[in-house]
N, C-alpha and C positions, 0 to 999 in steps of 0.2 A: 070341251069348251075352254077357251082362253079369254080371260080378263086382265085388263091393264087398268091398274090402279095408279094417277099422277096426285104427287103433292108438290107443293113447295113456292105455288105462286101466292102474287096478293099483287101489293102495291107499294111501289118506293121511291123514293127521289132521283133524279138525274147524276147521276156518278154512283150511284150503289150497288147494290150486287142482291142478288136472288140464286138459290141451290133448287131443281127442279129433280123429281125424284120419280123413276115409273117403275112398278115391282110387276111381275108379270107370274099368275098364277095356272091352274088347271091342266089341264090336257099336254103338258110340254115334254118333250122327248129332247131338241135340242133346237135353241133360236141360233138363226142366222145374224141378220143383221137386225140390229136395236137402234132407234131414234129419237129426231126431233122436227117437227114439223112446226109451222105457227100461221097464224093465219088472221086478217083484219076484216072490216065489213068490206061486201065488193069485189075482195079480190079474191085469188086462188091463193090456195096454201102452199105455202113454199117452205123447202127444204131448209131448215135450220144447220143441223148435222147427224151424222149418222159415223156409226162402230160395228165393225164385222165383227164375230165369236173369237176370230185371230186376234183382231187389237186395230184393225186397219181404221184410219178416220178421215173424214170429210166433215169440213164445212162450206158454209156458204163465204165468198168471199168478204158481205155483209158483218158477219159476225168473226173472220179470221182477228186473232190478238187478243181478244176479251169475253169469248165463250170458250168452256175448254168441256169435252164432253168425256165420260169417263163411263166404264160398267163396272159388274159384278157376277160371271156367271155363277156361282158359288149360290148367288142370291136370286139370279133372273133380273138384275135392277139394271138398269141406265138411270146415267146422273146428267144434268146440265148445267155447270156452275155458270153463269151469268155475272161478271165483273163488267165496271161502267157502261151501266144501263143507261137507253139514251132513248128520249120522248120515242123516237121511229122502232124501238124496240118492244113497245103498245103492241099485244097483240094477245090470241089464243094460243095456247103452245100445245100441241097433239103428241105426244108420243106412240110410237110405232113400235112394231114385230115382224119379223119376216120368220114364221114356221112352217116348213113341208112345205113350202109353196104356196103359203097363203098370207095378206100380210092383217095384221090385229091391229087396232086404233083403241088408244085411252080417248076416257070422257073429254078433256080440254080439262087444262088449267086456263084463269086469266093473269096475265101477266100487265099491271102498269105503271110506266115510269110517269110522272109526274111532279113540281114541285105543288 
């Protein structure tokens, strides 16, 4: 069994910054690729960013400039540091696993910008 544990959201003003944190425990032999998903009421969850085991990164064009996503194999952790957070950035943030072909979902953080 694999579990994913996120910390790191809450609530903060328009231009601040949030560090989201997923540590990934159980069952692991070796992850592929680690993420970030997020998601609002209504809609479908969309890809935030995502890190191969190599180093390889993607994001969404949405968040290019001001999210920077980082791991830790060492740890199992994906990070999502969050600079200039902006109202449309409201959302769920799901962290992801990709192990042996199967892929693993943390609980959600929520994440919100707000004055």
């Amino acid at each position: 069994q694999v579990q994913l544990v996120e910390s790191g959201g809450g609530l903060v003003q328009p231009g601040g910054s949030l560090r989201l944190s997923c540590a990934a425990s159980g069952s692991i032999a070796s992850i592929n690729a680690m993420g970030w998903f997020r998601q609002t009421p209504g809609k479908q969850r969309e890809l935030v960013a995502t890190i191969t085991s190599g180093g390889r990164i993607n994001y969404a064009d949405s968040v290019k400039g001001h999210f920077a996503i980082s791991r830790d194999n060492a740890d199992n952790t994906v990070y999502l540091q969050m600079n200039g957070l902006k109202p449309e950035d409201t959302a769920v943030y799901y962290c992801y696993a990709n192990i042996r072909g199967f892929t693993y979902w943390g609980q959600g953080t929520q994440v919100t910008v707000s004055s």
